[in-house]
C-alpha positions in Angstrom: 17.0 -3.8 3.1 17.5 -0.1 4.1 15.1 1.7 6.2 13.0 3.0 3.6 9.7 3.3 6.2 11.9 4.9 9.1 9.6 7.2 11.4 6.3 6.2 9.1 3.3 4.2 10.1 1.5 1.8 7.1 -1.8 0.3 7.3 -1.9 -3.1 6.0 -5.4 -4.2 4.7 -5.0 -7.9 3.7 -7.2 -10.7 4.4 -4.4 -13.8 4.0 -2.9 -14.0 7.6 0.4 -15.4 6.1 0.6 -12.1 3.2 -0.3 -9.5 5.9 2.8 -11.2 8.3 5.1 -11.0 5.3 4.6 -7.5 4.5 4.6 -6.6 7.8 7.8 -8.0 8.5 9.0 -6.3 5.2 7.8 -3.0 6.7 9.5 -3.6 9.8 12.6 -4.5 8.2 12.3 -1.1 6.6 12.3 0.8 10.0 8.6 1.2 9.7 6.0 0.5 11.8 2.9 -1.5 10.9 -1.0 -1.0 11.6 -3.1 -3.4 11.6 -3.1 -5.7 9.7 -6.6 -5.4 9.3 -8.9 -8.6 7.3 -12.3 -6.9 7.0 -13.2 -3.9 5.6 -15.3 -2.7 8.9 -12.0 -2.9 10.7 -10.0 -1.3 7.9 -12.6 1.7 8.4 -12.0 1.6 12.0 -8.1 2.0 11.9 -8.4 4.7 9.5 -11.3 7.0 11.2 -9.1 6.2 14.5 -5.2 5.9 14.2 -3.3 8.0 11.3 -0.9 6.5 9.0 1.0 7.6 6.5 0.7 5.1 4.0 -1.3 2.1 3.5 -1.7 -1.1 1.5 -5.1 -2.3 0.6 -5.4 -5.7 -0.7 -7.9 -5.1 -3.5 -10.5 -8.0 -2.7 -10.9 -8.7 1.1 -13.3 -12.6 0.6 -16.3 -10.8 -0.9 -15.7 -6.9 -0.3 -14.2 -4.6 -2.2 -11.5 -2.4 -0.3 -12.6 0.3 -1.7 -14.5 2.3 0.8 -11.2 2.1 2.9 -9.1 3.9 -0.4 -12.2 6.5 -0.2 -11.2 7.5 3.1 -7.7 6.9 2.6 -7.8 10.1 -0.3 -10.1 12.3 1.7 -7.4 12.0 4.3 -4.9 12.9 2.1 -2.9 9.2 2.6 -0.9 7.8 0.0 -2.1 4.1 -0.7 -1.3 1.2 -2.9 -3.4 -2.0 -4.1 -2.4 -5.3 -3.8 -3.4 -8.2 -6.2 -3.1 -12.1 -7.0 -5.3 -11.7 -9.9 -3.9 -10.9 -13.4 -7.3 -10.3 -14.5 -8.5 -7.4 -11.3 -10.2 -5.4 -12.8 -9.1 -1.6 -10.8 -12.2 0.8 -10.5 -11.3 3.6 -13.2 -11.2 6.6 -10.0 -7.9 4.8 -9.0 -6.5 4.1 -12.2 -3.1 6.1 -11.1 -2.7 4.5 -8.1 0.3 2.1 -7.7 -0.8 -1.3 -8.4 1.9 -4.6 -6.4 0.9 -7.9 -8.0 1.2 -11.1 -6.0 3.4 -12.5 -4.9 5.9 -9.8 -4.5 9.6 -10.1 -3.0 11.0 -7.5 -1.0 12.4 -5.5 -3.5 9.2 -4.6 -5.0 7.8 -3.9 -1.6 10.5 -1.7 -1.0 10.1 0.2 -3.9 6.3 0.7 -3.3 6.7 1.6 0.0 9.6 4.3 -1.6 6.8 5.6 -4.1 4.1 5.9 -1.3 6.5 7.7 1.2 8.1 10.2 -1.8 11.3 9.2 -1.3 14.1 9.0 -4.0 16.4 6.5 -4.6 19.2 8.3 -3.1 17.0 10.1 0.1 15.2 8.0 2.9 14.0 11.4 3.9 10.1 12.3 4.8 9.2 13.7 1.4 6.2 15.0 -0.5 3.8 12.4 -2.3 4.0 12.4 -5.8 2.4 9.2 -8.1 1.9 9.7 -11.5 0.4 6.9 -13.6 4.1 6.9 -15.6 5.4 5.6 -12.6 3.6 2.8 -12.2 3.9 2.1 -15.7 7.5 2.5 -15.5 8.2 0.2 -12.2 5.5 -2.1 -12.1 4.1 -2.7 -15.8 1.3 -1.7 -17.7 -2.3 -1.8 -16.1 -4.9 -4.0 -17.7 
């Protein structure tokens, strides 16, 4: 593991307590620090109206909410996000069809290249970038959405 989150903050938005440990020990492992993690979306709102971040991950179903108020205000911020997902069959609301999608489970390698996409960084920098997430690459390093 490099430090691929080095100087940058990522909201975690996951409602399993073991998940949101492991990713926030892979962000931490990544030089990055973690906020959060948050389980409900009323607390996911809360972090966001009150702490920045420069990236998050939003677990797509949080028990029976949708994280998608929290991705709202996440874009009207101008913060780079990505979903999270056990199910194959999720469907994605169609306004966030180009947003990196990470299937559970994931290993460390796949959060490290989401947290590489979210941050803008390039293989070869681990430099503060500029955003840019096109649906081709999540179709390229994650696989088609359904």
């Amino acid at each position: 593991m490099g430090a691929v989150a080095q100087g940058f903050t990522i909201l975690i938005v996951e409602d399993h307590a073991v998940i949101a440990a492991e990713i926030a020990d892979g962000i931490q492992r990544n030089g990055g620090q973690v906020l959060g993690p948050a389980s409900r979306l009323p607390e996911a709102l809360a972090l966001i109206q009150t702490t920045p971040c420069d990236a998050a991950l939003l677990d797509v179903n949080l028990g029976h909410e949708a994280v998608y108020p929290a991705a709202e205000k996440l874009q009207i911020r101008g913060v780079p996000f990505a979903f999270l997902t056990g199910s194959d069959d999720e469907e994605i609301d169609s306004r966030y069809a180009d947003i990196v999608l990470l299937r559970k489970p994931f290993g460390e390698v796949q959060l490290e290249g989401c947290l590489r996409k979210l941050l803008g960084l390039s293989v070869q920098s681990e430099e503060k970038g500029a955003v840019g997430l096109t649906a081709a690459d999540v179709v390229a390093d994650y696989g088609p959405r359904r």
